[in-house]
C-alpha positions as a printed NumPy array, in Angstrom:
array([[-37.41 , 176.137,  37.228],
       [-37.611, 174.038,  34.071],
       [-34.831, 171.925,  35.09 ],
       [-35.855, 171.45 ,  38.557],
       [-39.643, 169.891,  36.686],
       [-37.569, 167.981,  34.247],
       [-35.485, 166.153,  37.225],
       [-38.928, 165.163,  39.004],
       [-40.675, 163.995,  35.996],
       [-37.239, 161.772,  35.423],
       [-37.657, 160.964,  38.909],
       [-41.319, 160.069,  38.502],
       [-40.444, 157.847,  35.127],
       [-37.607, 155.871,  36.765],
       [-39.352, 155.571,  40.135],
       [-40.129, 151.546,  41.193],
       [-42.198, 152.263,  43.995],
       [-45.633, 151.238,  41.816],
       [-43.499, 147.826,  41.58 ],
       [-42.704, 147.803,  45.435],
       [-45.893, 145.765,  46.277],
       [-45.386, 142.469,  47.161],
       [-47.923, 140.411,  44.491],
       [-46.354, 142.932,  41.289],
       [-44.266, 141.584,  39.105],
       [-41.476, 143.468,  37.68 ],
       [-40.841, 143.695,  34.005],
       [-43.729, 140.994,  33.267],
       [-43.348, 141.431,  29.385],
       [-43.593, 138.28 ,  27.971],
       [-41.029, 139.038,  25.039],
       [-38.863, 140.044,  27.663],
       [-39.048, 136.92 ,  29.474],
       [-36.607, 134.223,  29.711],
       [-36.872, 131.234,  27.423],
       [-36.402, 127.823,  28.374],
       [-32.413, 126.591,  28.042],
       [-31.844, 124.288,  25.118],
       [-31.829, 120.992,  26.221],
       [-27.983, 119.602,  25.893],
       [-27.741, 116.986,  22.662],
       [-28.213, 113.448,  24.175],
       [-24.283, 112.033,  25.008],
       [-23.075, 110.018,  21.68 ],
       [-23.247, 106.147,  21.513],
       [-19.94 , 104.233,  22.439],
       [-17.622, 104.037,  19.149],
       [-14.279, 103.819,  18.068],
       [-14.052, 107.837,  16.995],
       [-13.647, 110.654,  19.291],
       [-14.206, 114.161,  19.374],
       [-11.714, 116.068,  21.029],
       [-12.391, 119.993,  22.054],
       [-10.217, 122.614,  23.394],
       [ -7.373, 122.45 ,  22.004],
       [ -4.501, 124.36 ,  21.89 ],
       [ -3.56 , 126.545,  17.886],
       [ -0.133, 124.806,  18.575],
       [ -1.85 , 121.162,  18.956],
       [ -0.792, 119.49 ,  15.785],
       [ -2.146, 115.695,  13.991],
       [  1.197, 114.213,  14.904],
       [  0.996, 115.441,  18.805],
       [ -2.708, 114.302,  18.714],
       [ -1.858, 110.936,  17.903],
       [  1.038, 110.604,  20.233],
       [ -1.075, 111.769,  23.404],
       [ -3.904, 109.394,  22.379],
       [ -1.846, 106.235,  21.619],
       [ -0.988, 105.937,  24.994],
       [ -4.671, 104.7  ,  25.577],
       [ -4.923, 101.8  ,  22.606],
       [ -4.205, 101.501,  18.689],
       [ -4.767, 104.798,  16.761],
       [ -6.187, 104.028,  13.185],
       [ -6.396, 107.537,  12.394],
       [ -5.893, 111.276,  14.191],
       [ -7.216, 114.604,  12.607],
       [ -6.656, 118.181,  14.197],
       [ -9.019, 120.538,  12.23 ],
       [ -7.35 , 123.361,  10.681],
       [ -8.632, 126.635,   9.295],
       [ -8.002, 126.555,   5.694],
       [ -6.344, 129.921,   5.16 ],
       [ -3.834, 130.428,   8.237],
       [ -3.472, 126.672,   8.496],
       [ -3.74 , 126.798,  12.594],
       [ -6.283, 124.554,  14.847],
       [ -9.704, 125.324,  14.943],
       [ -9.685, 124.012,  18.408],
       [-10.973, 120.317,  17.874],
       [-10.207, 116.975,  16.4  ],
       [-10.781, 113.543,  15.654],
       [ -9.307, 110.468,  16.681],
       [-10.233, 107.089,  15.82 ],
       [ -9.156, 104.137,  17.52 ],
       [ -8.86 ,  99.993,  16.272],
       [-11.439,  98.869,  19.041],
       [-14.672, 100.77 ,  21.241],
       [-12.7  ,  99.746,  24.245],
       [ -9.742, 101.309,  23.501],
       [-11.647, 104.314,  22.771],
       [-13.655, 104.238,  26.262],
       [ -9.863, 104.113,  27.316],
       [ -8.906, 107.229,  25.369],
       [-12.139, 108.752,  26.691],
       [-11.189, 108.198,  30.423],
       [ -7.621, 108.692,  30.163],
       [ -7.715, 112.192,  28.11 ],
       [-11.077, 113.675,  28.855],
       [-10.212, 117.094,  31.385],
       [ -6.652, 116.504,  30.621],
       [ -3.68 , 119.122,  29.603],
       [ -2.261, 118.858,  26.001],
       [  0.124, 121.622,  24.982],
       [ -1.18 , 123.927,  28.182],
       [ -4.815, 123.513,  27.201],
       [ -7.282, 121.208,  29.179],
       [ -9.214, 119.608,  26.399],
       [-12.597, 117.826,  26.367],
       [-12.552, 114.063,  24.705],
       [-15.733, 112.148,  24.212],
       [-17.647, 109.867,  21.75 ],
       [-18.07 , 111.826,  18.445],
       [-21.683, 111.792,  17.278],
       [-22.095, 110.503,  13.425],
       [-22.773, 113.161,  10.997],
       [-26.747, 113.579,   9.93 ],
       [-27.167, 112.666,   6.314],
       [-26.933, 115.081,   3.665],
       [-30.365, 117.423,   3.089],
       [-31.488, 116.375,   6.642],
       [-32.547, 118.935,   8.729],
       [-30.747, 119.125,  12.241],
       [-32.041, 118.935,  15.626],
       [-31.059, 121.609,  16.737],
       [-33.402, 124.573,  16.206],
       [-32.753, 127.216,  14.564],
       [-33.132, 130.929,  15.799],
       [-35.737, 132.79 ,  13.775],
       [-36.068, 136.398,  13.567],
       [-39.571, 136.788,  11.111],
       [-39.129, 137.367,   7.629],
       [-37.42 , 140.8  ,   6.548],
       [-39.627, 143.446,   5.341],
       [-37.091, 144.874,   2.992],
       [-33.727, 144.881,   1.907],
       [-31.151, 147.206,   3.098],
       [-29.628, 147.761,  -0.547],
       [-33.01 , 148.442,  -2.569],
       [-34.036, 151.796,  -2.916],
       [-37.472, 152.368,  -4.634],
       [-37.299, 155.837,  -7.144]])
């Protein structure tokens, strides 16, 4: 008997029909509700560097270069590496001798396959000065109301 009450009071809990009219809205809690999509960072102004994405652990400076210089004069490649293992992060730099060679390397690499990956290539933004904040926003969670390791005797 008690379980047969408990299954129709679960019943009752998880029912939607008091959500079934038309004009209802279902789980209208605003913290629950979606937030706006950050906007996209405005596209980078035409320059000689790149930033190129996606690519492959294998992708080294030297193979960077070479798939570039097809496009124009390379003054300088850089495949970011993580310090300890000493692989690719999965992005680099390249910089070329003139901004239309660089539109060139744009065109010519951007969606492309290097070393199995398809990699992204575009204008590389400049770096925001030092003690600057960012535009991006950051996610805040309120302040803490404690601290995990303090223990009050």
């Amino acid at each position: 008997m008690a379980a047969a009450v408990a299954r129709s009071g679960l019943r009752r809990m998880f029912s939607i029909s008091e959500f079934a009219t038309p004009n209802a809205r279902m789980f209208s809690i605003p913290a629950f509700a979606p937030q706006n999509p950050p906007t996209p960072p405005p596209k980078a102004d035409p320059s000689p560097n790149l930033f190129v994405s996606g690519l492959s652990k294998r992708t080294t400076t030297d193979g960077l270069r070479e798939a570039f210089a097809k496009f124009g004069e390379v003054v300088q490649a850089r495949v970011v590496t993580d310090r300890v293992t000493g692989f690719s992060k999965g992005f680099g730099f390249v910089r070329y001798a003139t901004v239309e060679d660089a539109a060139k390397g744009v065109e010519g690499m951007d969606g492309k396959f290097l070393d199995g990956w398809v990699i992204f290539a575009e204008y590389a933004r400049p770096r925001p000065p030092m003690g600057e904040p960012t535009s991006q926003p950051q996610q805040s969670w309120g302040t803490p109301s404690g601290s995990w390791g303090s223990h009050s005797r």
